[in-house]
C-alpha positions as CSV (number, residue, x, y, z in Angstrom):
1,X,-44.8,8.0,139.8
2,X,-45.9,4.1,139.6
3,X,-47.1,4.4,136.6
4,X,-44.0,6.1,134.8
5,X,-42.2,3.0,136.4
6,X,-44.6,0.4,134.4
7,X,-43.8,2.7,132.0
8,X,-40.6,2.3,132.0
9,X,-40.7,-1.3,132.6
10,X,-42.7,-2.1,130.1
11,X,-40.6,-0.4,127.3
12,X,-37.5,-2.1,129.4
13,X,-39.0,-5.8,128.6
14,X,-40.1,-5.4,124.7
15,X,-36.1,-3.8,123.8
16,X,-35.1,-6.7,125.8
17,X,-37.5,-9.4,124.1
18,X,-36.2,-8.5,121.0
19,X,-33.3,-7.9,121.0
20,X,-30.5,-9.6,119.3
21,X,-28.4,-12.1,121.4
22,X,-24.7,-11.9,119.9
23,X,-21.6,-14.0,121.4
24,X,-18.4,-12.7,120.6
25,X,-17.0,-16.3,121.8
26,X,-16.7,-19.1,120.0
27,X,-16.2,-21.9,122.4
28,X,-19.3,-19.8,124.2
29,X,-21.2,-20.3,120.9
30,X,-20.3,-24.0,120.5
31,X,-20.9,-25.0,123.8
32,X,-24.2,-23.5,123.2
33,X,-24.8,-24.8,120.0
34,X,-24.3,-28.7,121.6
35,X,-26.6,-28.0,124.9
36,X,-29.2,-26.3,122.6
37,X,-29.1,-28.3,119.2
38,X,-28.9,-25.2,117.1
39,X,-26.3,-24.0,114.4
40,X,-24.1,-21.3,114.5
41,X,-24.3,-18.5,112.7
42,X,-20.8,-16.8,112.0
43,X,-20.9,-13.0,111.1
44,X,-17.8,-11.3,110.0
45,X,-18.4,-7.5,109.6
46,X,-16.8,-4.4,109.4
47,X,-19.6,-2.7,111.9
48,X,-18.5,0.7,111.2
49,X,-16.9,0.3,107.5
50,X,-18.8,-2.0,105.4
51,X,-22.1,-0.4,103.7
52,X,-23.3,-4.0,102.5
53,X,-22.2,-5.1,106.6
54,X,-24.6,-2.3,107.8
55,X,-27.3,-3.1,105.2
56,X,-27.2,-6.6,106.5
57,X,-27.7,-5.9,110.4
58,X,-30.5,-3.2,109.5
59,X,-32.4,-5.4,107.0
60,X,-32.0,-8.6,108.4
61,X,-30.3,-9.2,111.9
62,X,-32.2,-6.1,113.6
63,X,-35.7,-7.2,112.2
64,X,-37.8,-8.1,114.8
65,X,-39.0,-11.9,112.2
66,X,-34.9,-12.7,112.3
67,X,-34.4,-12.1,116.2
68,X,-37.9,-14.2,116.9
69,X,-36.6,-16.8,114.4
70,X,-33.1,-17.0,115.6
71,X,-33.8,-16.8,119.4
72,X,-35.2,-20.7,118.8
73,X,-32.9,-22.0,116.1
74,X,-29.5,-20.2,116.0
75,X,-26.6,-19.5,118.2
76,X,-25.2,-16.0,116.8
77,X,-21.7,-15.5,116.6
78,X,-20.3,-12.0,115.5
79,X,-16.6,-11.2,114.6
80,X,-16.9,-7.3,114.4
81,X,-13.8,-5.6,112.1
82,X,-14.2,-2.3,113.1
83,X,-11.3,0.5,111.5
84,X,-12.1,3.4,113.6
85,X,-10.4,4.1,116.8
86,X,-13.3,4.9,119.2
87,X,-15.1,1.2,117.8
88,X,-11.9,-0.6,118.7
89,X,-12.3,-4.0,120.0
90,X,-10.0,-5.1,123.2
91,X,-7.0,-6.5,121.8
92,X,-8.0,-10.1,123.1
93,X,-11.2,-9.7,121.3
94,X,-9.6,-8.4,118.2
95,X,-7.1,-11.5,118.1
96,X,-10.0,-14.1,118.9
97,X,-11.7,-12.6,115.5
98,X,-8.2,-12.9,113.9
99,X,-8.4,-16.5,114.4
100,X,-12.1,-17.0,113.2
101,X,-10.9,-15.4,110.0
102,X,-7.8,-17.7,109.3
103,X,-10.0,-20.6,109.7
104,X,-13.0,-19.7,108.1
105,X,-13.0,-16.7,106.0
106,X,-9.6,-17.0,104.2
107,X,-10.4,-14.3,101.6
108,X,-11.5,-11.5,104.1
109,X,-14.8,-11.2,102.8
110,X,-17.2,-8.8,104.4
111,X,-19.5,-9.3,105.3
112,X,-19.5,-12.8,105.1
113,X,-22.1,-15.2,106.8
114,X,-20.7,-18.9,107.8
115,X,-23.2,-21.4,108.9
116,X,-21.4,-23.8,111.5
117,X,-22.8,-27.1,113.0
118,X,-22.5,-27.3,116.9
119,X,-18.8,-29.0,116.4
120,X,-17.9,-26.0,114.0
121,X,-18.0,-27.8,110.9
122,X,-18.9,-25.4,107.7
123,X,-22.2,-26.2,106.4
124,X,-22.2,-22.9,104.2
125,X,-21.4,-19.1,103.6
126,X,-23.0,-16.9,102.2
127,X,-22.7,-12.6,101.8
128,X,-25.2,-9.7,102.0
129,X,-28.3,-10.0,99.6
130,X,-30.9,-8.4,99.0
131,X,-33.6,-10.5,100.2
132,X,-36.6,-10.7,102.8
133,X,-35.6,-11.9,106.6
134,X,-37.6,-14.8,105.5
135,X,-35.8,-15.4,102.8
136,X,-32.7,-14.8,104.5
137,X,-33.7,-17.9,107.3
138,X,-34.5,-20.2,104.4
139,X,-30.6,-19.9,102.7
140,X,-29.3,-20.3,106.2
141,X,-31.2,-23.0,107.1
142,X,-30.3,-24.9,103.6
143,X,-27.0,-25.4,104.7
144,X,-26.9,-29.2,105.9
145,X,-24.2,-31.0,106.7
């Protein structure tokens, strides 16, 4: 029995050490951002929709060099788009999103990737591509103010 528990435990703590820390809040992710002296990285995706959206999350959020990378220098923001009915965000949710998109992705481009400064300045945007993880870090982390 105990060791089915360290068992369990054990495969408990790596999921958890790796996995992705997403705020669906922006003045969360901006109160963050100041404390921790990290930029923000603004997602807009159509999670259940969007091939390129899907491609992104598999080949580059979910892999374990962009979670150990981003845990130390990003705050990660997601504003999910889903169409389907059972992936339907609360309302509140929905209309917080809304609001990201009127200010900072106009043209309702998915998925679209906006690199914000801790005040929520725009340093950058950029789409899917088809690049490494470490690749992907460098393009995000070219975005200065």
């Amino acid at each position: 029995m105990k060791h089915k528990i360290i068992v369990a435990l054990c495969i408990l703590f790596s999921v958890s050490a790796f996995s992705q820390e997403w705020i669906t809040d922006f003045n969360t992710a901006k109160s963050s951002a100041q404390k921790d002296s990290k930029k923000i990285v603004l997602v807009f995706q159509g999670s259940d929709w969007c091939a390129p959206c899907i491609k992104l999350d598999k080949e580059i959020w979910h892999t374990d060099e962009f979670k150990t990378y981003a845990k130390d220098h990003f705050i990660m923001l997601k504003a999910d788009f889903p169409k389907r009915k059972k992936n339907a965000l609360p309302q509140s949710q929905q209309e917080h999103n809304n609001k990201l998109a009127e200010t900072y992705n106009k043209n309702g481009y998915f998925p679209f990737v906006v690199v914000l400064d801790a005040k929520g300045n725009k340093l950058g945007a950029i789409g899917y591509k088809k690049v490494s993880p470490s690749d992907y870090i460098k393009i995000l982390e070219s975005f200065k103010l």
